[in-house]
C-alpha positions in Angstrom: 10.2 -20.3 16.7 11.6 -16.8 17.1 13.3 -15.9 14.0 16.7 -14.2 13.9 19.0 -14.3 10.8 21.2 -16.4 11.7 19.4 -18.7 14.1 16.5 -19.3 15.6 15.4 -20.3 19.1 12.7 -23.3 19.2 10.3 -23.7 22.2 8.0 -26.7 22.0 4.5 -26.7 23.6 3.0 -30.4 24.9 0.8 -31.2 27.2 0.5 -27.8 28.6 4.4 -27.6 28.8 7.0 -25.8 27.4 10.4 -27.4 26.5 13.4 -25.9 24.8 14.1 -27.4 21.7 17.4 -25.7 21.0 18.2 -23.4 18.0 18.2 -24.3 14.2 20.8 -22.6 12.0 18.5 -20.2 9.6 19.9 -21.6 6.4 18.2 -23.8 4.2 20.0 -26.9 4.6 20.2 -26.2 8.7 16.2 -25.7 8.1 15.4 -28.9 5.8 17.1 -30.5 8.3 14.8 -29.4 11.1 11.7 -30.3 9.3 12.9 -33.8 9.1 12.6 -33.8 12.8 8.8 -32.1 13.0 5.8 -34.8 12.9 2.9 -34.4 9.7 0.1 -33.1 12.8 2.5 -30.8 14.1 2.3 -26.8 13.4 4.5 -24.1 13.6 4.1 -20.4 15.3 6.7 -18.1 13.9 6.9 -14.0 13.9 6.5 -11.9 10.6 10.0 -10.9 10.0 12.3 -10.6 6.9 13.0 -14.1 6.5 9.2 -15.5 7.4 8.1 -16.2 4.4 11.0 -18.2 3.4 11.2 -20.4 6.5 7.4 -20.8 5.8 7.8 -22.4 2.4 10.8 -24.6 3.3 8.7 -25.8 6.7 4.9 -25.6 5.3 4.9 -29.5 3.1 6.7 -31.0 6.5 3.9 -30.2 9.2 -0.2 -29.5 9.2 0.4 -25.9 9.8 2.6 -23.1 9.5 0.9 -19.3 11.5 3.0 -16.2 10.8 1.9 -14.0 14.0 1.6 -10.1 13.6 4.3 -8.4 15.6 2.3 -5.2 15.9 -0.3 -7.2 18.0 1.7 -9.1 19.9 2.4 -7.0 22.8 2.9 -9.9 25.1 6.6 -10.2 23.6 7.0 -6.2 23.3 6.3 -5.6 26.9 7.7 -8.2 28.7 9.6 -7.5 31.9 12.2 -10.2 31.2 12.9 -10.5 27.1 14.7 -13.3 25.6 14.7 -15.8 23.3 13.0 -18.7 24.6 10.6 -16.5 26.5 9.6 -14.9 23.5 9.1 -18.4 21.7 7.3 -19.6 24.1 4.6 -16.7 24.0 4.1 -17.6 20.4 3.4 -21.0 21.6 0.8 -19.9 24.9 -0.9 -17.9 22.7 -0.7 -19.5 19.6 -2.4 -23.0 21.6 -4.7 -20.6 23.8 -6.2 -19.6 20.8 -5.2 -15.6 21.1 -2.6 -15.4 18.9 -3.2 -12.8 15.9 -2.2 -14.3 12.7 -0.8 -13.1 9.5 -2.6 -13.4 6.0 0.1 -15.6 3.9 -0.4 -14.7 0.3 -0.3 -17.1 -2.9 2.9 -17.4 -5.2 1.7 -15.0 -7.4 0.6 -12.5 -5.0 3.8 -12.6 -3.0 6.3 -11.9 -6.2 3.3 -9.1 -7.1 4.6 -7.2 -3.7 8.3 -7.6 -3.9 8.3 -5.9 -7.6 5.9 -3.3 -6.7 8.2 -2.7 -3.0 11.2 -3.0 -4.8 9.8 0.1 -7.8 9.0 2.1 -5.0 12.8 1.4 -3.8 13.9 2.6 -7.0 11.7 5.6 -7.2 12.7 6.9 -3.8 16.2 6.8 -4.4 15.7 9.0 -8.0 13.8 11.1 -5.6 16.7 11.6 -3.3 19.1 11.7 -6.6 17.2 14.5 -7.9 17.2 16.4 -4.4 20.7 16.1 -4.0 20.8 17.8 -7.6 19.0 20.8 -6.5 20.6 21.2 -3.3 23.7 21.8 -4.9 22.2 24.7 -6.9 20.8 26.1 -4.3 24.1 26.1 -2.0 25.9 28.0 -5.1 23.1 30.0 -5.7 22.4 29.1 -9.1 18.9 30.1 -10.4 15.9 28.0 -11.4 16.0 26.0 -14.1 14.2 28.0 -17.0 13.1 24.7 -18.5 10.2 22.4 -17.6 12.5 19.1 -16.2 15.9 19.9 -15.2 17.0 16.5 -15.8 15.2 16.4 -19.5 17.8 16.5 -22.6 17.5 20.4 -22.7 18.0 21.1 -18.8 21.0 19.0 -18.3 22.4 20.8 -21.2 21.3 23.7 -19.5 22.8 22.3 -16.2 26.3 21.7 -17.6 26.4 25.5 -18.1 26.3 26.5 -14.9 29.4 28.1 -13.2 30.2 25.1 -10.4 33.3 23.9 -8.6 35.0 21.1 -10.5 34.1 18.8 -7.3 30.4 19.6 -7.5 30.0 19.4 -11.3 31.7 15.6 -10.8 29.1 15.1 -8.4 26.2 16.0 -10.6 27.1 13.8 -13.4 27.6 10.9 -11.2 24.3 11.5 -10.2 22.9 11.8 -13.8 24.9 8.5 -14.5 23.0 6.8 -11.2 19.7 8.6 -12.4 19.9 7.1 -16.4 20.4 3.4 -14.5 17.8 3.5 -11.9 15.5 4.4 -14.8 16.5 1.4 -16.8 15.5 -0.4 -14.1 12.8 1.4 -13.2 11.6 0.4 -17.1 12.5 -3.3 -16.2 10.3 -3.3 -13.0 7.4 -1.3 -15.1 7.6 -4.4 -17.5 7.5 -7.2 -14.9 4.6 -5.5 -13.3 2.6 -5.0 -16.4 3.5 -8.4 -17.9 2.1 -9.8 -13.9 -1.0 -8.1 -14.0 -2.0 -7.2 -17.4 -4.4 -10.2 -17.4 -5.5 -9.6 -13.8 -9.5 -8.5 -13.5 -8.7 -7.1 -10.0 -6.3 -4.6 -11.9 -8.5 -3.3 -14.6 -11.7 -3.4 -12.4 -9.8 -0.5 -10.0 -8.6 1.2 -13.6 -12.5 2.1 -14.2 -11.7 4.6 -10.6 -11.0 8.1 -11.8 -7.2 9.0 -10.3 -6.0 5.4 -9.9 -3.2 4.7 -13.0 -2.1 1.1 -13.6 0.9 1.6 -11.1 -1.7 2.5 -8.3 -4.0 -0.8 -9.4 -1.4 -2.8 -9.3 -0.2 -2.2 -5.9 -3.9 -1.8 -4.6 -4.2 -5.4 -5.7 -0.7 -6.5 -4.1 -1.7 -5.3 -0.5 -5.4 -6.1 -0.9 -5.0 -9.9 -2.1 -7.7 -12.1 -1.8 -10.4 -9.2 -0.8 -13.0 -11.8 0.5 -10.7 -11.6 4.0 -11.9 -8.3 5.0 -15.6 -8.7 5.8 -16.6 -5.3 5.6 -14.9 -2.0 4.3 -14.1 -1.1 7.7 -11.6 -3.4 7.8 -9.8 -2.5 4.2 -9.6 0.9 5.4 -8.1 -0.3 8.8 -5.4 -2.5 7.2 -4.1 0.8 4.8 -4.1 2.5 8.1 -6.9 5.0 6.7 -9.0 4.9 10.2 -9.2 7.4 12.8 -7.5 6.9 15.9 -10.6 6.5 19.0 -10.1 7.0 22.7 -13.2 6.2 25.2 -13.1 5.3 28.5 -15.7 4.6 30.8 -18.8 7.4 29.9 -17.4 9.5 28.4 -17.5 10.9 24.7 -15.5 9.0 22.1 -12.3 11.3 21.3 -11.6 11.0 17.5 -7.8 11.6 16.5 -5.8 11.7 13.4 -5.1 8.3 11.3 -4.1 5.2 12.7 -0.8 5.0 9.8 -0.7 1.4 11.3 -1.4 -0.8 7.7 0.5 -1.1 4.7 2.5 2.5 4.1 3.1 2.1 0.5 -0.7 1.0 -0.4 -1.8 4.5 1.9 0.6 6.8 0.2 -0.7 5.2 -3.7 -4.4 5.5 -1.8 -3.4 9.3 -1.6 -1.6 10.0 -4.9 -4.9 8.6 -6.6 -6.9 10.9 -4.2 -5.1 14.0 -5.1 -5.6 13.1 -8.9 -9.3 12.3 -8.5 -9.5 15.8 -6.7 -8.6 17.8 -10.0 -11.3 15.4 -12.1 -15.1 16.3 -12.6 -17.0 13.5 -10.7 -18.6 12.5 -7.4 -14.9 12.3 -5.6 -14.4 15.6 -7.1 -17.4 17.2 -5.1 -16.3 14.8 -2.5 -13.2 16.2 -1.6 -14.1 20.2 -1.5 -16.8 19.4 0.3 -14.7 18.4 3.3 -11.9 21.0 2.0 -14.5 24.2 3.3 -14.2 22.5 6.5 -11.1 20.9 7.2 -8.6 22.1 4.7 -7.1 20.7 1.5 -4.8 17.8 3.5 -7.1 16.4 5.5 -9.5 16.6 2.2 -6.6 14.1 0.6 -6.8 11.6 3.6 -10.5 11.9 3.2 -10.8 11.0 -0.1 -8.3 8.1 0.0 -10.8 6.8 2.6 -13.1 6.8 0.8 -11.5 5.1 -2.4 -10.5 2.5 0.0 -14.3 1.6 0.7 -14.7 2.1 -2.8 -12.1 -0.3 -4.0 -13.6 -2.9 -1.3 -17.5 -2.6 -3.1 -16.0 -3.1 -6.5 -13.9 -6.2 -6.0 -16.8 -7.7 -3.5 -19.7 -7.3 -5.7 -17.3 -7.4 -9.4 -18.4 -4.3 -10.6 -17.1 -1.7 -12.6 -17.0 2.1 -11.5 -20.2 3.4 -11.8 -18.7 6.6 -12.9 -16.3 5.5 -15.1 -15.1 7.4 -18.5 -14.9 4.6 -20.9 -12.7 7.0 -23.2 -10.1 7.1 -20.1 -10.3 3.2 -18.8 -9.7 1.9 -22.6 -6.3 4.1 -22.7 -5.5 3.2 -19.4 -6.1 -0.6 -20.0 -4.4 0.2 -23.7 -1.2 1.3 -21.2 -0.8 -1.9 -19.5 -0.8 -3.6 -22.0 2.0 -1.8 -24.2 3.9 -1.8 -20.6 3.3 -5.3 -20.2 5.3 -5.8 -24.0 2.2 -6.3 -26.5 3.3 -5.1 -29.8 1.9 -1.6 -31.2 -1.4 -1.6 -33.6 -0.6 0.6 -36.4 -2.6 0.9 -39.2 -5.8 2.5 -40.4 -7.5 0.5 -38.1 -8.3 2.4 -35.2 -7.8 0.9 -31.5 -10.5 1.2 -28.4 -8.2 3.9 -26.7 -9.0 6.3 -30.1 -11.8 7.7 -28.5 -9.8 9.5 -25.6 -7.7 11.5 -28.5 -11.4 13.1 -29.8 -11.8 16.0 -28.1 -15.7 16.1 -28.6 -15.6 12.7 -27.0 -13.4 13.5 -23.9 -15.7 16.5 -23.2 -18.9 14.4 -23.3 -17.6 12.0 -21.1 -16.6 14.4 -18.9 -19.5 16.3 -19.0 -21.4 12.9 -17.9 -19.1 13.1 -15.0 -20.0 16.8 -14.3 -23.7 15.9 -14.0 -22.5 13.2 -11.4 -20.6 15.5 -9.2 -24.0 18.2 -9.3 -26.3 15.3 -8.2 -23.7 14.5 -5.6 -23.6 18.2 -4.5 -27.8 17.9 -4.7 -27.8 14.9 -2.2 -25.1 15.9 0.4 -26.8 19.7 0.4 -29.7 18.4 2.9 -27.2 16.6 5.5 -26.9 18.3 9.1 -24.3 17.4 11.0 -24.7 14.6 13.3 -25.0 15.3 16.9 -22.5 13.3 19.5 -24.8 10.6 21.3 -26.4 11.8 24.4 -24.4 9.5 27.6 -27.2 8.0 28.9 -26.7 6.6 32.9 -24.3 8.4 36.0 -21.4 10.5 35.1 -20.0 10.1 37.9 -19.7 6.7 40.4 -22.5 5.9 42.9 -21.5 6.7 46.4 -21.5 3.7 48.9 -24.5 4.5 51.6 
């Protein structure tokens, strides 16, 4: 089936033939009735688009088996000298019954809503981004100075901000967006809650909290991309599907060229992969030493990429073997998991009583843990001290093609 959104074109493959099968209305009554036409052995090849995972549920208890294929890999349909409809459909079905056809993961119920919130907070967050932006650019095109405050958009900096000498037009504009920035954070609050409320009992979640640098909003998108981790059989291939790996060109004998990042994963797990490097960069610890080691040599941004690398791998060991962080500040996990549970809605503890996260809010405390951590990053520093960098392989064989005598 190639999907569109209002139809969708049907190629069936028998027998070694194709035959046109007409188009289906995508709605779900147009759909439902489709399925009553489709036999309990039969199974389904449709592309990952928009609307995939809803023509998957509706089609899935009708046949033995519904494959989403990955677009990306498919380049059968992309470079096609003649493109259409049923000639795309019916690629899905060669390949699909040659055996060559690169499916899609589907995830569970729970997984699948997990995503949507955590795509649809990082919807929100970009547009209070742009908001914000827009906010400043209109200071700087009527040169108005710096705000002398910490957070313009804090009680005391829109006060400050209504001060300003503006045109009536562009002082409209900056309340309207202050109005658009007070709702998109009540929503934002909303979407903080369903998250928390989805994962707060989750073991992959608070497992990935014992990481220095990844927060509960990090964890919980880790775990919406990664899934079920027992699909990737090494961490090669986590790193791979965030799009962490280095692009490789090698042809013939010749040296393997190493380039930038593929980007070619999931672009919302890649960028939390990098916030939670940045933050584990400014911590004492392992990743710490990690990350200015490669800094000396290749700069502070490439340092970043590095490090979320190497979290990725990181994240893969943990949830394989189901172990904590080796590393991990006890002090800093219990407020942490303490924080996902107030966002997910559990009441306050107050009282003389005091709660596991009381030990980050000693100072003595915090300093020996981190101190612990300190000791990590020197034997780190220790063991990476001796390493000589590794020479390219020597191409063994003819550089050049034997002449025909």
């Amino acid at each position: 089936m190639d999907l569109h959104r209002t139809f969708a074109e049907v190629v069936v493959w028998e027998d070694g033939r194709l035959r046109h099968a007409g188009r289906v209305d995508m709605t779900r009554s147009g759909l439902e009735g489709f399925a009553r036409t489709l036999q309990a052995s039969d199974e389904v090849v449709i592309e990952a688009t928009g609307n995939a995972m809803a023509v998957s549920h509706l089609l899935r208890p009708h046949v033995a088996r519904v494959v989403i294929a990955n677009p990306l890999q498919v380049k059968a349909i992309a470079h096609a000298h003649v493109k259409a409809d049923k000639i795309d459909a019916g690629v899905l079905a060669n390949l699909y019954a040659a055996g060559y056809l690169p499916e899609v993961w589907t995830p569970d119920a729970a997984t699948e809503r997990l995503r949507r919130l955590v795509a649809r907070r990082n919807q929100v967050v970009r547009h209070r981004t742009r908001l914000k932006n827009e906010t400043h650019a209109i200071l700087h095109a009527h040169l108005v100075p710096p705000c002398p405050h910490a957070d313009l958009f804090s009680r005391v900096g829109r006060a400050w901000l209504e001060r300003q000498a503006l045109p009536d037009d562009e002082h409209a504009a900056v309340r309207r967006h202050l109005r658009e920035l007070d709702t998109l954070g009540e929503d934002l609050a909303v979407l903080d809650r369903a998250i928390g409320e989805a994962t707060v009992g989750s073991p992959v979640v608070r497992r990935l909290l014992t990481v220095t640098g990844i927060n509960v909003t990090v964890a919980a998108g880790l775990a919406a991309a990664i899934g079920d981790v027992r699909r990737f059989s090494s961490p090669q291939k986590l790193v791979s599907y965030f799009g962490l790996n280095p692009r490789v060109r090698q042809s013939g004998l010749g040296l393997a060229q190493h380039g930038r990042i593929s980007k070619a994963g999931r672009s919302q797990a890649r960028a939390m992969l990098v916030e939670a490097a940045w933050a584990a960069a400014k911590a004492p610890g392992p990743l710490h030493a990690f990350f200015v080691r490669v800094r000396a040599r290749r700069g502070h941004q490439i340092a970043a990429v590095a490090t979320a690398r190497k979290l990725a791998v990181l994240c893969w060991h943990l949830l394989t073997k189901e172990a904590d962080y080796l590393w991990a500040r006890p002090a800093l996990v219990a407020t942490k998991v303490r924080g996902l549970e107030l966002q997910a809605g559990q009441p306050q503890k107050k009282g003389n009583q005091r709660g596991p996260a009381y030990a980050y809010n000693v100072k003595a405390l915090r300093e020996q843990e981190m101190e612990i951590a300190r000791r990590a990053e020197t034997a780190y520093e220790r063991v990476v001290a001796h390493w000589t960098p590794r020479p390219p392989k020597a191409v063994h064989g003819r550089l050049k093609p034997a002449r025909l005598e």
